[in-house]
C-alpha positions as a printed Julia matrix, in Angstrom:
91×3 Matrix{Float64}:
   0.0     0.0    0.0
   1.17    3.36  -0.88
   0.53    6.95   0.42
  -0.2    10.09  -1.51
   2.13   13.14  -0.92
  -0.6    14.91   0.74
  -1.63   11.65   3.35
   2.52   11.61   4.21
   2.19   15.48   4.84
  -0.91   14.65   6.82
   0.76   12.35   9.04
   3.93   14.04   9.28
   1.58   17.27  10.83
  -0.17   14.79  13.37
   2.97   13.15  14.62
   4.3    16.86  14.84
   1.31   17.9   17.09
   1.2    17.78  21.04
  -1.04   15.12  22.05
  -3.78   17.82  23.88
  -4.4    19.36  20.19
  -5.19   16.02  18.76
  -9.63   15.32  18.9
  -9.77   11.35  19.79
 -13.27   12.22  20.81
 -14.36    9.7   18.53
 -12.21    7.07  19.95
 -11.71    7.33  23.39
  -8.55    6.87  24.75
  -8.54    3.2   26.93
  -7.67    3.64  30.71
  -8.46    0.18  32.08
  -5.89   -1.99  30.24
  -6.42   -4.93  33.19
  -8.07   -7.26  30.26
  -5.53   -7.14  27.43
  -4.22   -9.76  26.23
  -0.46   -9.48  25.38
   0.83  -10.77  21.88
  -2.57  -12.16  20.73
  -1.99  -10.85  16.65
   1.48  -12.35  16.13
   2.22  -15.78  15.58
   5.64  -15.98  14.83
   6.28  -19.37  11.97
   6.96  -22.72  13.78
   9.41  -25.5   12.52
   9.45  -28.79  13.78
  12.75  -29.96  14.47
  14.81  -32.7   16.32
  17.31  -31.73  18.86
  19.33  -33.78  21.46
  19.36  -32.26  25.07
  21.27  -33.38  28.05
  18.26  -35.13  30.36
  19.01  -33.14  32.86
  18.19  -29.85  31.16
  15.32  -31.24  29.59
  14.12  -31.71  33.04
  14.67  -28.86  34.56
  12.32  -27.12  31.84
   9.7   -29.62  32.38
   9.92  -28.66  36.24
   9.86  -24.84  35.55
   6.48  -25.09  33.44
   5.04  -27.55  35.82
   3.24  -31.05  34.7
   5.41  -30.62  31.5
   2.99  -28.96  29.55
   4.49  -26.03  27.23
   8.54  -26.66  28.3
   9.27  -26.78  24.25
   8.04  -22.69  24.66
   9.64  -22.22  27.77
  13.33  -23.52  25.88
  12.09  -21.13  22.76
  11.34  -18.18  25.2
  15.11  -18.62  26.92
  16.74  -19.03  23.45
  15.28  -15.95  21.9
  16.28  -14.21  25.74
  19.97  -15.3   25.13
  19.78  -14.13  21.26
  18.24  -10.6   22.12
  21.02  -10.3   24.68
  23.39  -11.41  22.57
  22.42   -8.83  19.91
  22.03   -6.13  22.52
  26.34   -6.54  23.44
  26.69   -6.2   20.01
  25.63   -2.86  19.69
């Protein structure tokens, strides 16, 4: 999707503009944010792979998560942790 010249000069004004001059009368701002629901549009791409883990660490997962259930996204959500660390040192 593309924008005209005069939508980008549009925008440009509004991001410009102090938030007390902008009307949002029509959508009211939302002060009670106690029932969001974090990360419900993205769904990053899943591959199913085979990978050898030490038993030990494999069990130490499945104790974090309790019952096992959901220690596969517990080892994804530490992985991409060390990554996004690693990429912070980096810069």
């Amino acid at each position: 999707m593309t924008t005209s010249r005069d939508q980008r000069d549009r925008l440009e004004r509004l991001a410009g503009a102090p938030d007390a001059t902008i009307d949002t009368s029509d959508i009211p701002e939302v002060l009670d944010w106690s029932g969001a629901v974090r990360g419900g549009l993205y769904k990053p791409l899943k591959e199913a792979i085979t990978i050898r883990l030490d038993a030990d660490v494999l069990a130490w997962f499945k104790e974090q998560v309790g019952g096992g259930r959901g220690y596969q996204s517990e080892i994804n959500r530490v992985l991409r942790q060390h990554i996004a660390t690693i990429a912070r040192s980096r810069d």
